[in-house]
PyMOL commands that place a pseudoatom at each C-alpha (Angstrom):
pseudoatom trace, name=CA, resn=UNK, resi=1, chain=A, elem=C, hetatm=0, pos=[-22.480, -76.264, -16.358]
pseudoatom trace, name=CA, resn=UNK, resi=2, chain=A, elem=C, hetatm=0, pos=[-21.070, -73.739, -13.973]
pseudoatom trace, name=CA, resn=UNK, resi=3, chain=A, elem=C, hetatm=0, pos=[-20.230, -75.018, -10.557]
pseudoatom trace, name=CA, resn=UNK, resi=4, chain=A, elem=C, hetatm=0, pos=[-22.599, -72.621, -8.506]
pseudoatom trace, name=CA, resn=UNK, resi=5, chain=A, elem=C, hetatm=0, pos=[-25.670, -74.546, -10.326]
pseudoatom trace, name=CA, resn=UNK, resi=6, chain=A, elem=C, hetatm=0, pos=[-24.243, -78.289, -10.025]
pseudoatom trace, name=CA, resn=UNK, resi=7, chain=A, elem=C, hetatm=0, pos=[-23.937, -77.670, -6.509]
pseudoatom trace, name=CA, resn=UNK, resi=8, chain=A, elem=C, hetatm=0, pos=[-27.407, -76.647, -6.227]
pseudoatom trace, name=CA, resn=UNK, resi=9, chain=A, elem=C, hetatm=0, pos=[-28.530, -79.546, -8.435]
pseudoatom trace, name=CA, resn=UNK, resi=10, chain=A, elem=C, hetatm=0, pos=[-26.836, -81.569, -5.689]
pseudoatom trace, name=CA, resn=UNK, resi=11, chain=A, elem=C, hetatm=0, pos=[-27.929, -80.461, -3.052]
pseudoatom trace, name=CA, resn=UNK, resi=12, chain=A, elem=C, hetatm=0, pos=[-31.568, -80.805, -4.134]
pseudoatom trace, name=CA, resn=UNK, resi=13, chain=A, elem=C, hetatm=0, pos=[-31.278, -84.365, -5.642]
pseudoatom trace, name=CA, resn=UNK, resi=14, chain=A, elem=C, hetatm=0, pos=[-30.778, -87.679, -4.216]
pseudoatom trace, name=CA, resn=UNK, resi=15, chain=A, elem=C, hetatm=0, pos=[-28.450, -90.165, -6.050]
pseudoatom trace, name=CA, resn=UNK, resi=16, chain=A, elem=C, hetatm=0, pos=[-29.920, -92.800, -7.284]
pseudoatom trace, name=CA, resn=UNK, resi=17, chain=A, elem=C, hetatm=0, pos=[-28.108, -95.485, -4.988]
pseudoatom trace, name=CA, resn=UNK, resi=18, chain=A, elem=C, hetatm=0, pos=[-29.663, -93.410, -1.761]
pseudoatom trace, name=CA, resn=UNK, resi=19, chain=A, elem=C, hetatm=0, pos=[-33.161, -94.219, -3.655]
pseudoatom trace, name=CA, resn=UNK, resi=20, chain=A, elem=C, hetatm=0, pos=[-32.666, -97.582, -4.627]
pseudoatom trace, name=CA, resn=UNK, resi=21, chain=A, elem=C, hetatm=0, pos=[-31.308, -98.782, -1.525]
pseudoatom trace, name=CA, resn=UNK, resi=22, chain=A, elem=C, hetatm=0, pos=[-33.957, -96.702, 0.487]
pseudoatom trace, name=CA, resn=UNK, resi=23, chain=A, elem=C, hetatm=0, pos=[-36.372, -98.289, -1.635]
pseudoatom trace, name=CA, resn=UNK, resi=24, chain=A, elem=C, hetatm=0, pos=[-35.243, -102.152, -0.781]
pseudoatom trace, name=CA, resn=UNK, resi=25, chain=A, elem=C, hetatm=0, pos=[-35.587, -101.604, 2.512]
pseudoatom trace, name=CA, resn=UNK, resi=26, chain=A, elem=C, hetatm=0, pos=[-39.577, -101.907, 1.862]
pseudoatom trace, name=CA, resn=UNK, resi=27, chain=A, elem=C, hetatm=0, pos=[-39.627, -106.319, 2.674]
pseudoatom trace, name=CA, resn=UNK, resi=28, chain=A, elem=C, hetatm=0, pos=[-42.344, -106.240, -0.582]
pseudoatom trace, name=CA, resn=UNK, resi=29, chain=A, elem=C, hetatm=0, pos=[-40.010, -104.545, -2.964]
pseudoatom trace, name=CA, resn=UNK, resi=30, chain=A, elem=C, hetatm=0, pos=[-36.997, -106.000, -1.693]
pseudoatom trace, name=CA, resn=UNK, resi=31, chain=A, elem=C, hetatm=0, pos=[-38.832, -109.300, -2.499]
pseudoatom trace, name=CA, resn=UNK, resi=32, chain=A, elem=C, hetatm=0, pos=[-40.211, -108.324, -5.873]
pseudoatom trace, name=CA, resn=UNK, resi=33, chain=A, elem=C, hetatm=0, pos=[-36.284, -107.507, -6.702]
pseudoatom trace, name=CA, resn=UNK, resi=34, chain=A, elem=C, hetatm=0, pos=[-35.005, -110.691, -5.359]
pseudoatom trace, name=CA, resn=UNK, resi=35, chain=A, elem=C, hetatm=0, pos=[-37.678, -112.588, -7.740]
pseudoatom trace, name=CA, resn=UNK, resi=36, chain=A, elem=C, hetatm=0, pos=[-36.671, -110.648, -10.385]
pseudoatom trace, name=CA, resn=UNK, resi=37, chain=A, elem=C, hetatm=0, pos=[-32.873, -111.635, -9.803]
pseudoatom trace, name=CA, resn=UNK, resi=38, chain=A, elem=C, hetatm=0, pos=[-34.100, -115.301, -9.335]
pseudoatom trace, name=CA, resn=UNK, resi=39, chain=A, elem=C, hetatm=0, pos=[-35.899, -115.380, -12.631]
pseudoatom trace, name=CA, resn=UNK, resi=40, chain=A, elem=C, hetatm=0, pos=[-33.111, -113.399, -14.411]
pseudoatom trace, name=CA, resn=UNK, resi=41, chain=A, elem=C, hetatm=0, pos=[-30.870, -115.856, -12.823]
pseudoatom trace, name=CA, resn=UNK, resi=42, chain=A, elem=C, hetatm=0, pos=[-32.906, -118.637, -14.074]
pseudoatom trace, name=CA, resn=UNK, resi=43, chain=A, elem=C, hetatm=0, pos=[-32.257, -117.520, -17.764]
pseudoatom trace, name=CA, resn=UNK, resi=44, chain=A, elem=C, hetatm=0, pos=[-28.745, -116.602, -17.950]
pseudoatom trace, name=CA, resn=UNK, resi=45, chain=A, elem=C, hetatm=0, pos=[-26.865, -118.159, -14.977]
pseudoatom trace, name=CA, resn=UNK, resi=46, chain=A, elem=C, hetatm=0, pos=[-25.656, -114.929, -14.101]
pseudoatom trace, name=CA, resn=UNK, resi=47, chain=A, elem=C, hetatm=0, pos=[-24.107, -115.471, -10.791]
pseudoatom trace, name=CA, resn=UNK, resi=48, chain=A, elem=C, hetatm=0, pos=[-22.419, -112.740, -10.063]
pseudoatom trace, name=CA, resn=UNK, resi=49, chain=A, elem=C, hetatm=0, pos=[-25.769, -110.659, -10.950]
pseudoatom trace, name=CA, resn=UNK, resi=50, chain=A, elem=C, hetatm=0, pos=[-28.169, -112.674, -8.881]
pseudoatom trace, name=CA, resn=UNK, resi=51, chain=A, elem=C, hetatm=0, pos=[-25.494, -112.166, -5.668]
pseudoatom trace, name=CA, resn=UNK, resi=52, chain=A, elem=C, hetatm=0, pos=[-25.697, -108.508, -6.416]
pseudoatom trace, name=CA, resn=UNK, resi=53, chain=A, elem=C, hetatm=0, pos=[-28.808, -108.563, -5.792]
pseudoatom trace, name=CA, resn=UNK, resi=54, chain=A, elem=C, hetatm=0, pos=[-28.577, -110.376, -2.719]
pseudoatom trace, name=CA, resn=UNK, resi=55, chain=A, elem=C, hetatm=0, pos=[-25.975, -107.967, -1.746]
pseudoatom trace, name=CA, resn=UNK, resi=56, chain=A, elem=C, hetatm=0, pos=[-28.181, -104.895, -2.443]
pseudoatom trace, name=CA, resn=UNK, resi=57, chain=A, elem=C, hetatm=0, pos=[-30.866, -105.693, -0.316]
pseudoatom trace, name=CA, resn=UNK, resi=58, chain=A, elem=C, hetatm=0, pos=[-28.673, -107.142, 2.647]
pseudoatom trace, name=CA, resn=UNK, resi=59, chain=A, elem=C, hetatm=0, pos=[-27.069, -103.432, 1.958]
pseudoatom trace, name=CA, resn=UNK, resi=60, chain=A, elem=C, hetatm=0, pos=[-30.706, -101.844, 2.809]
pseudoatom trace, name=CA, resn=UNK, resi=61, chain=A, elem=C, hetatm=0, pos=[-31.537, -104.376, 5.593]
pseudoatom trace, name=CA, resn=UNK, resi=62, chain=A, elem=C, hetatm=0, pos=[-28.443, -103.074, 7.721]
pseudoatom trace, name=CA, resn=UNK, resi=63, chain=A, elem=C, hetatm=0, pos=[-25.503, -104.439, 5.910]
pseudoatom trace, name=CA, resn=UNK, resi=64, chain=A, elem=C, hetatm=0, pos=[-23.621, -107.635, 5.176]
pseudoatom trace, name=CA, resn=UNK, resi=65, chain=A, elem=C, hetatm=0, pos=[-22.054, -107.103, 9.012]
pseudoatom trace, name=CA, resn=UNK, resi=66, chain=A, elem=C, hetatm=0, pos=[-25.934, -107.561, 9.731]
pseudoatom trace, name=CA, resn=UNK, resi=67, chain=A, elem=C, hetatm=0, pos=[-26.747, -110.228, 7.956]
pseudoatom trace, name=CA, resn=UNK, resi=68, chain=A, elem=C, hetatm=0, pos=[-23.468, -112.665, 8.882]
pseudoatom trace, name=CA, resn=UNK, resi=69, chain=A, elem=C, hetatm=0, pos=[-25.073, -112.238, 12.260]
pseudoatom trace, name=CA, resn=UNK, resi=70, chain=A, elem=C, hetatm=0, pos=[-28.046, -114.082, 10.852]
pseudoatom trace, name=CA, resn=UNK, resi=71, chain=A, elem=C, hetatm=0, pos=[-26.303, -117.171, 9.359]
pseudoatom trace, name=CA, resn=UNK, resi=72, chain=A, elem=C, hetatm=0, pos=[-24.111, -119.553, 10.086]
pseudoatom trace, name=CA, resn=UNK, resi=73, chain=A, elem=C, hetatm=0, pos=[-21.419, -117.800, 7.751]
pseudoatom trace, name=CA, resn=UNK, resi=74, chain=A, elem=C, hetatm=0, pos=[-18.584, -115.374, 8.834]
pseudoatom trace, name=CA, resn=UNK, resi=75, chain=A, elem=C, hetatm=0, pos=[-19.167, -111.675, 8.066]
pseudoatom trace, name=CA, resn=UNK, resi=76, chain=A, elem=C, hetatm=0, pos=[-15.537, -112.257, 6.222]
pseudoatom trace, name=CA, resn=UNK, resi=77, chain=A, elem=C, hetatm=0, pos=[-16.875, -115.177, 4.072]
pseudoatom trace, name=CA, resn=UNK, resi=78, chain=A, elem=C, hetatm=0, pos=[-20.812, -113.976, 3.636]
pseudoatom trace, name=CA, resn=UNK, resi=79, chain=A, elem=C, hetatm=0, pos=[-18.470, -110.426, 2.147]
pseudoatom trace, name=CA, resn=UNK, resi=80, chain=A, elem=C, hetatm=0, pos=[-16.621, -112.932, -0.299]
pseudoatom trace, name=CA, resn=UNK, resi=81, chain=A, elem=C, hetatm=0, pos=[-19.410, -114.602, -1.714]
pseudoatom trace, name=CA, resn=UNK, resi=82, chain=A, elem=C, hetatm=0, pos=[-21.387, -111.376, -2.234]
pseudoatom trace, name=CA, resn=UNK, resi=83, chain=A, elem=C, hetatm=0, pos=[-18.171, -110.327, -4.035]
pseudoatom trace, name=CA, resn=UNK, resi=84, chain=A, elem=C, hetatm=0, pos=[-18.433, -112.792, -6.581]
pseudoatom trace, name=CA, resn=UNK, resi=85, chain=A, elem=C, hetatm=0, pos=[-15.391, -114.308, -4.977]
pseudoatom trace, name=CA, resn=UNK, resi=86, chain=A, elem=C, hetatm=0, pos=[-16.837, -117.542, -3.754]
pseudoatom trace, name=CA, resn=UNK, resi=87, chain=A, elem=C, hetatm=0, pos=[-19.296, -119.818, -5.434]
pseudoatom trace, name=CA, resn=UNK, resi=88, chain=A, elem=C, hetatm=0, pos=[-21.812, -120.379, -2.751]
pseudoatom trace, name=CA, resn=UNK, resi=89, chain=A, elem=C, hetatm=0, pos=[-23.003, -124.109, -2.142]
pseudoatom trace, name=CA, resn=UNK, resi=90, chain=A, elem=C, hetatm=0, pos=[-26.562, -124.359, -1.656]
pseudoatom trace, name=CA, resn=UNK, resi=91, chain=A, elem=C, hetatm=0, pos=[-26.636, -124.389, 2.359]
pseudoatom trace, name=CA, resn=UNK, resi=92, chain=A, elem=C, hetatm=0, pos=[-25.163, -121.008, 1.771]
pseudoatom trace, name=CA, resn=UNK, resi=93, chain=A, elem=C, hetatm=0, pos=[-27.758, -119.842, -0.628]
pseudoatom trace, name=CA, resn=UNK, resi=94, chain=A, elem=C, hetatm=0, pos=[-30.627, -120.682, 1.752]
pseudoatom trace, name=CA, resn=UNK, resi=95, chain=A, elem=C, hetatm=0, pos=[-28.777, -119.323, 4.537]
pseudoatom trace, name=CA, resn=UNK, resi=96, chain=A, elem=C, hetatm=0, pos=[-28.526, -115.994, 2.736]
pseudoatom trace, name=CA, resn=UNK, resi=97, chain=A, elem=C, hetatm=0, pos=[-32.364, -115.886, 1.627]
pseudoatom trace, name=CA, resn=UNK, resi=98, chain=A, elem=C, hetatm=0, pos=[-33.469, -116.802, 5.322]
pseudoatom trace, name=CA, resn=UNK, resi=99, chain=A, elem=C, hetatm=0, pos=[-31.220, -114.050, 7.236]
pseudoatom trace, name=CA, resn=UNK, resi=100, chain=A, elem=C, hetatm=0, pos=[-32.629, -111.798, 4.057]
pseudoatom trace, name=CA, resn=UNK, resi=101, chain=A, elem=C, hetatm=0, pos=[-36.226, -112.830, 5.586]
pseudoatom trace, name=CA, resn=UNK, resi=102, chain=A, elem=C, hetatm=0, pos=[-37.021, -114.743, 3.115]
pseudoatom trace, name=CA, resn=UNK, resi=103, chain=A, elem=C, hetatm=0, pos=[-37.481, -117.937, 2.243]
pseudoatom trace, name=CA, resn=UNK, resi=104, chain=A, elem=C, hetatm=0, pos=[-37.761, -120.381, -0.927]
pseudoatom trace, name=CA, resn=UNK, resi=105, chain=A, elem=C, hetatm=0, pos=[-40.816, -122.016, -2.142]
pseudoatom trace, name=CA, resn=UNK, resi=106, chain=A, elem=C, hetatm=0, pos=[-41.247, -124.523, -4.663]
pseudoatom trace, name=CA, resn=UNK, resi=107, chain=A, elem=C, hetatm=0, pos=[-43.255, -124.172, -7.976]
pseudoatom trace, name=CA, resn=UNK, resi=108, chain=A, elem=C, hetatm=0, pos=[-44.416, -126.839, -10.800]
pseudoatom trace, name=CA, resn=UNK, resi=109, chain=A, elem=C, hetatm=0, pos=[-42.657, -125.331, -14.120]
pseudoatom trace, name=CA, resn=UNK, resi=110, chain=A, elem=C, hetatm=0, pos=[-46.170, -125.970, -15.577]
pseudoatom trace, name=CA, resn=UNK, resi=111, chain=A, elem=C, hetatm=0, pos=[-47.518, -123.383, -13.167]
pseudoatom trace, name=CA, resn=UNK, resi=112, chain=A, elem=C, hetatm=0, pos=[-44.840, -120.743, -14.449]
pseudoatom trace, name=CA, resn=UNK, resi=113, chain=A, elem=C, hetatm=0, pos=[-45.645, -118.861, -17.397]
for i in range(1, 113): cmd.bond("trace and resi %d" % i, "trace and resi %d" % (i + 1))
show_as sticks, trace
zoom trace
């Protein structure tokens, strides 16, 4: 592809990342994701993909700056867990959904398909 017409392309397309994370910042999808991640999570144990996830919407909401600002973890530590670096304890989980603006709720397993 000659550069003159990549540039164009470019110019007249958004990256995907700018889409996604414009996306997330709608609460509804943003919470439709984070179920997702949960019930993902649920299967696997995947960690590291369920903090992602966490990370990608506090990246829509403002950044993870932001969101230390709404917890009782440092920016430098909230950075770390989103990293994969830390496993979070629980208080830490639920501190992380609620400065997300979200919260957790409780379900029998007989009422999940």
């Amino acid at each position: 592809m000659n550069k003159k017409l990549y540039n164009r392309i470019l110019r007249n397309t958004a990256s995907y990342q700018e889409m996604f994370t414009n996306d997330l910042k709608d609460k509804e999808f943003a919470r439709i994701y984070l179920e997702a991640a949960f019930g993902e999570y649920q299967k696997d144990g995947n960690t590291n993909a369920l903090l992602l996830a966490m990370k990608d919407v506090a990246q829509a909401q403002g950044g993870v700056g932001k969101l230390a600002k709404k917890t009782t973890i440092s920016r430098e530590h909230l950075y770390d867990i989103l990293a994969s670096k830390h496993n979070p304890r629980l208080d830490n989980w639920l501190n992380i959904i609620l400065g997300l603006g979200f919260r957790i709720r409780l379900e029998s397993q007989d009422a999940v398909v």
